[in-house]
N, C-alpha and C positions, 0 to 999 in steps of 0.2 A: 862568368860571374855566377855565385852560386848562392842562389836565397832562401832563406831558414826562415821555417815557418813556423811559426810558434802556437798551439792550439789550447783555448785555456780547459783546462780538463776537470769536467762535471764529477761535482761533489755527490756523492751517493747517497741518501738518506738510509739513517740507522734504520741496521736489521732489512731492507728491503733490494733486492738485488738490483743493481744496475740495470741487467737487460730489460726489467719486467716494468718500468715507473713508464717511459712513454706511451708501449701498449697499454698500462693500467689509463693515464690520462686519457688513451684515444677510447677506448673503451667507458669510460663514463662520459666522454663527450656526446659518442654512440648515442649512450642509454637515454640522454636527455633529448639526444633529437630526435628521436622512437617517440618521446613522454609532450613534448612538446604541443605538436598538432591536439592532443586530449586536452592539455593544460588551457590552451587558447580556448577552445572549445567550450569548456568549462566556464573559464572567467567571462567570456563572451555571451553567455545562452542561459549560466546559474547565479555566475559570482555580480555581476552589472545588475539585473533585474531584480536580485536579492539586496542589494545595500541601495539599491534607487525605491523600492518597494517602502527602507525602515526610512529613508529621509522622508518619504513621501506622509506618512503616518505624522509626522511634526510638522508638515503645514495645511494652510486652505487652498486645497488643491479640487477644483473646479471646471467645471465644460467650458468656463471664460480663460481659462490658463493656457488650454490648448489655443486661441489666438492671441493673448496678448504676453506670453509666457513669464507672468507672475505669480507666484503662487507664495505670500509670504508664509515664513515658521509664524507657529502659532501655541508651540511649547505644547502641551501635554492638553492641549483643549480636546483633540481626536480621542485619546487614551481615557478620558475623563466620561466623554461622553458616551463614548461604546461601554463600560464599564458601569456606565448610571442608568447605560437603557437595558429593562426586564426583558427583552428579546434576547438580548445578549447569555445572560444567564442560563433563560429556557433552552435555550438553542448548544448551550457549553454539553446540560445535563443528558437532552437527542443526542446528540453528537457521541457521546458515554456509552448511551443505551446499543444506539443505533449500532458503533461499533464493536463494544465487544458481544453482543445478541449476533452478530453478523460472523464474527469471527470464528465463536462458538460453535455455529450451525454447518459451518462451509468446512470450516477442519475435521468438526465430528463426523457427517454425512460422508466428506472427502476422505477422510481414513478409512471407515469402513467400505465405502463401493474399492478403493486401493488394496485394500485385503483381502476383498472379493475377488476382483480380478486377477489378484495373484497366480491364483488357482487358475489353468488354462483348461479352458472346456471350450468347446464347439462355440462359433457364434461370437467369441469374445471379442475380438477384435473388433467385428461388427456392431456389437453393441456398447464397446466402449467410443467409436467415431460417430455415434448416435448422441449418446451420451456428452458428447463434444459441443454440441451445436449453440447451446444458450450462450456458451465463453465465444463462441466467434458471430453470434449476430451482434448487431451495434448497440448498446445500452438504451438507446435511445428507442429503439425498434421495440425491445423486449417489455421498458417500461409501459409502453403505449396500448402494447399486445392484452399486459397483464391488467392495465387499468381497463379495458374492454371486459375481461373476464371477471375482473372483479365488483363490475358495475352491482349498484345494490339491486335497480329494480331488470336489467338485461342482462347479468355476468352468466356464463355458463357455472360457473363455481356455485354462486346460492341455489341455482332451476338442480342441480346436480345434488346440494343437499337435502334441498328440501322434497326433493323424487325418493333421497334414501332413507327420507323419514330423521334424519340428524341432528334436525333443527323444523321446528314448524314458523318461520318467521326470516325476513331474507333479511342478513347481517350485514349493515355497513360500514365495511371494508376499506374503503375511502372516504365516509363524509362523518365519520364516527371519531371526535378527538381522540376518546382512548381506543380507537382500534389501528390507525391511521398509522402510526406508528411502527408496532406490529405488522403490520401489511408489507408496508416496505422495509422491515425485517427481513420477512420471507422473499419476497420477490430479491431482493441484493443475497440472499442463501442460495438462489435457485441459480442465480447468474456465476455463483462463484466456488459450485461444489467441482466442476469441471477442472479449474485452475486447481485447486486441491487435490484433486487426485489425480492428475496427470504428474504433479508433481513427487507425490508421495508413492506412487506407482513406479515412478523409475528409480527414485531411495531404494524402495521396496528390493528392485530387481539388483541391487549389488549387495543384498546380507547375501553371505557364503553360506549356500548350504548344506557346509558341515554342520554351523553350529546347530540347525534344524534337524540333521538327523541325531548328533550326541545329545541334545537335548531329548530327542523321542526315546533313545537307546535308556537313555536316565531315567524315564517313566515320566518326562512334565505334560502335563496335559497343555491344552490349547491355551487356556487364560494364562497360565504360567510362564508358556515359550514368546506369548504374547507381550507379556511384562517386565517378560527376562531378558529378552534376544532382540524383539523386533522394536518396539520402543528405543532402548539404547542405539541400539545401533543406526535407528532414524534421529535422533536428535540432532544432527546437523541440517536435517532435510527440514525438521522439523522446523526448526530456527528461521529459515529462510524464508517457509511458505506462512511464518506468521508476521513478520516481518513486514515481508512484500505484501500481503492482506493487509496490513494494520495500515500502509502509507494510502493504499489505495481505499480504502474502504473510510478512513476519517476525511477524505478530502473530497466524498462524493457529492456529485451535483445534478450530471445528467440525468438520474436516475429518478430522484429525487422530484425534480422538477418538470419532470414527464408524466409524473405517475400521482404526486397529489399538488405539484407548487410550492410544496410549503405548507399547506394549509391540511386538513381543517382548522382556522381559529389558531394558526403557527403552530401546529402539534407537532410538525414536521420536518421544524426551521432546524437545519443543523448550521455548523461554523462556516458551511462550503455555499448554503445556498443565503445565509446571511450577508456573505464578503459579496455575493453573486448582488444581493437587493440592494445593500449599501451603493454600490458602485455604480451599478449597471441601471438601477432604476431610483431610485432615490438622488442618485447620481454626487452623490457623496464622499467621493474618492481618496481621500484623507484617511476618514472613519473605515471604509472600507480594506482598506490598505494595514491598517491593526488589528480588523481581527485578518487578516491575510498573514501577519506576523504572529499572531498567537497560535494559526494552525499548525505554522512551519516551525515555530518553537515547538509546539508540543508534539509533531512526529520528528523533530530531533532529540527530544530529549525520552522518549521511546525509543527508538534505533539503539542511541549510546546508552542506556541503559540496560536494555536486552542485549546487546551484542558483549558488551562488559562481562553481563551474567551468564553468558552462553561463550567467553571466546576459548573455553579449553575445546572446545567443538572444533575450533578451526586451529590447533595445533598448539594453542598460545597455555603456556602453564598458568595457573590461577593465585 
């Protein structure tokens, strides 16, 4: 007896070859299960914390909710009052200062010691893993250290100007509103010239250098090959190390809080150690939780703006 087997026979999708559509399928199957573990990761650690963060901003969520877990909505009373109170404000325009004074100082400082080191002379290596040390002690160490030095009536820093004759009068550095500021300016410059030029350091070492010698063969002096060649050609580096500076430097706290608290008189108050009082000591976790949401709107809406302005850097036509 002889049985006929009849097989029904797969239709081929236009223009794409038969043999390739299963490998294609297993192949994106692949890709997703590579992406996957990230994805979870992500919704689990960024994407939960972040939309439980915005519901929390719309109710009265208090040290009683953690045992009795009610916290009713309260509609825009949190947005209302973060919004109506002048710390808020004061603390929007630090937060400005703080960051871009910060940004300013750590790139500019960091690009040239990066240009410096270019040049290989004796010693360099040595004195660039020197030069390392502020980016790898703890923030919380460095604050402490500096607030020691800066003390108005012990700091080495005033007994040191006032020996060079610089100043006849020791300047307070932390108990001074309008100096207070400024201070921790400096000290967040000092912790983060390292991260800038290690960074633009190794930009640095992939320009080719032909175009440094055709450039010298041309007759460009220094400032010209410097404006011409080595700028362009770092704007991708560039991109990155302001970027990365910008998310970390608007959302500082430890440093802050080591070095004046906050104070003198809120000189100091930025958005990071506001959400910190709101929260933590105030114990107001609602109100806290919006401006927690205004930080993270505004370094998103910085990201996607400069990376916009900047995506022919990373291949994308404009």
């Amino acid at each position: 007896m002889t049985t006929v087997t009849t097989d029904t026979p797969v239709k081929p999708q236009p223009g794409i070859p038969l043999e390739t559509q299963p490998r294609r399928t297993k192949g994106s199957a692949l890709r997703w299960l590579f992406v996957a573990p990230a994805l979870v990761y992500m919704l689990a650690f960024f994407g939960y914390p972040l939309v439980r963060n915005v519901i929390m901003s719309f109710q009265h969520y208090t040290p009683q909710t953690f045992f009795t877990g009610k916290a009713p909505f309260n509609g825009f009373d949190n947005w209302t009052a973060v919004f109506n109170n002048p710390l808020f404000t004061d603390s929007l325009w630090h937060t400005l200062v703080f960051t871009v004074g910060s940004l300013l100082g750590q790139f500019t400082l960091g690009l040239m010691l990066a240009v410096f080191f270019a040049r290989r002379f004796r010693l360099s290596g040595f004195v660039r893993a020197v030069l390392l040390l502020p980016w790898l002690v703890p923030m919380v160490v460095s604050s402490v250290v500096w607030r020691k030095l800066l003390d108005q009536d012990t700091g080495v820093i005033n007994t040191l100007l006032m020996n060079l004759h610089l100043t006849d009068h020791a300047v307070p550095w932390l108990s001074s509103p309008s100096v207070a500021l400024l201070s921790a300016i400096l000290v967040n410059i000092w912790v983060g010239i390292p991260f800038n030029m290690v960074i633009l350091y190794g930009g640095l070492q992939e320009i080719p250098r032909e175009l440094y010698e055709a450039a010298s063969l041309d007759g460009a002096g220094p400032w010209r090959t410097f404006r011409s060649i080595t700028l362009p050609q770092l704007r991708p580096v560039v991109t990155v190390v302001l970027v990365l500076g910008f998310m970390s430097t608007i959302k500082i706290l430890d440093l802050i809080l080591a070095l004046t608290g906050g104070g003198p008189a809120d000189s100091t108050q930025t958005l990071g150690t506001v959400t910190y009082q709101l929260s933590f000591q105030q114990l107001d976790f609602g109100q806290g939780a919006v401006v927690g949401n205004i930080l993270i709107l505004v370094s998103a809406i910085f990201a996607v703006f400069y990376l916009r302005a900047n995506r022919s850097d990373f291949g994308q036509g404009k």
